[in-house]
Residue frames as qw, qx, qy, qz and C-alpha x, y, z in Angstrom:
[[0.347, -0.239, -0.352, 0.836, -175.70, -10.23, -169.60],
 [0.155, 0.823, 0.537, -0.102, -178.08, -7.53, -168.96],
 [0.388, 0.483, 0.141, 0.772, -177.49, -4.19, -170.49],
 [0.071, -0.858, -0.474, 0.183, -177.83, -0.50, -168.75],
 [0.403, 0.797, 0.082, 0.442, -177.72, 2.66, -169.76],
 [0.581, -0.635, -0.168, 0.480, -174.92, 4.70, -167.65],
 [0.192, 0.964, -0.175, 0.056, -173.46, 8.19, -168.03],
 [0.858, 0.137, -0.025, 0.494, -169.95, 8.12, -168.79],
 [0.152, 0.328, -0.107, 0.926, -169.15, 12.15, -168.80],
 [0.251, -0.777, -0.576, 0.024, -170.50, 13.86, -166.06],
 [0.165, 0.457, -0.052, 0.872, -170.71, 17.85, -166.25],
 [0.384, -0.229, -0.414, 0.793, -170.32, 19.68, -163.28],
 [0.049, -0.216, -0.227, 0.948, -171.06, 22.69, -164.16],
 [0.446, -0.074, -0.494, -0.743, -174.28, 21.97, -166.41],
 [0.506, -0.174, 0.672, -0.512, -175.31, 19.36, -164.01],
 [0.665, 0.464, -0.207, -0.547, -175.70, 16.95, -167.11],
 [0.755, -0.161, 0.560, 0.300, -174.43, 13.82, -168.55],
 [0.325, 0.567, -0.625, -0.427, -172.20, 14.57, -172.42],
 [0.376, 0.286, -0.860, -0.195, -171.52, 10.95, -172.80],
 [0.656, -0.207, 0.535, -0.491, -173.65, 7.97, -171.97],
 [0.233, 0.496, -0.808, -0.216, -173.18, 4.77, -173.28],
 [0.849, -0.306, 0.122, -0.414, -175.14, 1.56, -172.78],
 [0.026, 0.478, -0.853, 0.209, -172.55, -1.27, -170.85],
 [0.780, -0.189, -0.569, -0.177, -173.14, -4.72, -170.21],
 [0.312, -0.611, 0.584, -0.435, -173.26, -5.25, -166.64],
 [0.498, 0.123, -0.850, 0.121, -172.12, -8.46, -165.11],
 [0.760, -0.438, 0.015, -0.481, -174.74, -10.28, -162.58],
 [0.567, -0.515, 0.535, -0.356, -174.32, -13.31, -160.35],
 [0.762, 0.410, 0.189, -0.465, -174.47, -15.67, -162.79],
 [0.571, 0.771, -0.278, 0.045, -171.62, -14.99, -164.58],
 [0.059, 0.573, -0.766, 0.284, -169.04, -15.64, -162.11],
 [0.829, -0.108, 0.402, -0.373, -170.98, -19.29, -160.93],
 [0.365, -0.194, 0.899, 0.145, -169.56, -22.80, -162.23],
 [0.564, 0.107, -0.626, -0.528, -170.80, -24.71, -164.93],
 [0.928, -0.209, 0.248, -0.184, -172.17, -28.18, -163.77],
 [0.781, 0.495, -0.353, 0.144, -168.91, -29.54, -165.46],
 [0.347, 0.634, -0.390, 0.571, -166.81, -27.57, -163.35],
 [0.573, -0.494, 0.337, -0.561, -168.59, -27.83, -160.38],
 [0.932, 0.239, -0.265, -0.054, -168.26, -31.67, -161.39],
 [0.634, 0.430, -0.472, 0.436, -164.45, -31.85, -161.46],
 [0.042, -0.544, 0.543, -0.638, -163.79, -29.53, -158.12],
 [0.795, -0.330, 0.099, -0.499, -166.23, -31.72, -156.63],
 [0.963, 0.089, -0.246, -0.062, -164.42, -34.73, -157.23],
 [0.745, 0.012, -0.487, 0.456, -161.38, -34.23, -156.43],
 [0.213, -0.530, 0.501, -0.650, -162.09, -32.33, -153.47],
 [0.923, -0.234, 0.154, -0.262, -164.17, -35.54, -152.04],
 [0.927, 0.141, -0.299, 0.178, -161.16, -37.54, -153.75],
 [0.059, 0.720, -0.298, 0.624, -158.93, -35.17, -151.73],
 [0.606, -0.418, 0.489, -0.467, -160.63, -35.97, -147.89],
 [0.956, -0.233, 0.172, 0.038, -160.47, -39.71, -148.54],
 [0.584, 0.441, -0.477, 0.486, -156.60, -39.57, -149.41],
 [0.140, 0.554, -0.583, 0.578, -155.94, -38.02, -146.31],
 [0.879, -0.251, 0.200, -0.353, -158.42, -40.24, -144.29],
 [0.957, 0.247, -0.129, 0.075, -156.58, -43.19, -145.81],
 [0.626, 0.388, -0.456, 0.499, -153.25, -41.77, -145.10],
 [0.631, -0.544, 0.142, -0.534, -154.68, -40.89, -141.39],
 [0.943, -0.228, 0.175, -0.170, -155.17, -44.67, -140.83],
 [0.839, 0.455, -0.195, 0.225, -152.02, -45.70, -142.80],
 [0.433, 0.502, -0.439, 0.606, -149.25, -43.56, -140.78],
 [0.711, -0.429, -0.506, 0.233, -149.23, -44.80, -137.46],
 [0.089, -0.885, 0.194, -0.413, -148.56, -41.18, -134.39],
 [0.577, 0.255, -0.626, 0.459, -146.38, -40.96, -132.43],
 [0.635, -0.636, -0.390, -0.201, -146.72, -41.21, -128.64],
 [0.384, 0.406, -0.242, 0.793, -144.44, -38.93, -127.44],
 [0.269, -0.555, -0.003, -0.787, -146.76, -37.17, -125.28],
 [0.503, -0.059, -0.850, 0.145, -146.75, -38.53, -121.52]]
């Protein structure tokens, strides 16, 4: 994670920073999947759409509508 320097106190009346502090900041990176994870969700979402294909063709509609 990159680091930056940021004021924590800010005076008003000096028009200053008192307290500054250097914070890790969190990029785009950080909140992205692994290739593991991206792995798993991947699967069963694809294993997901062919269940309900499969149960599509399996449960026969009804024909109610004339």
């Amino acid at each position: 994670m990159p680091r930056v320097y940021q004021c924590i106190e800010w005076n008003d009346t000096t028009q200053q920073c008192d307290v500054a502090a250097w914070i890790e900041q969190a990029s785009i990176l950080d909140v992205l999947p692994t290739v593991e994870q991206a792995n798993t969700v991947g699967g069963a979402f694809f294993a997901s759409i062919v269940a309900i294909a499969a149960l599509s063709l399996l449960i026969p509609r009804s024909q109610d509508h004339e």
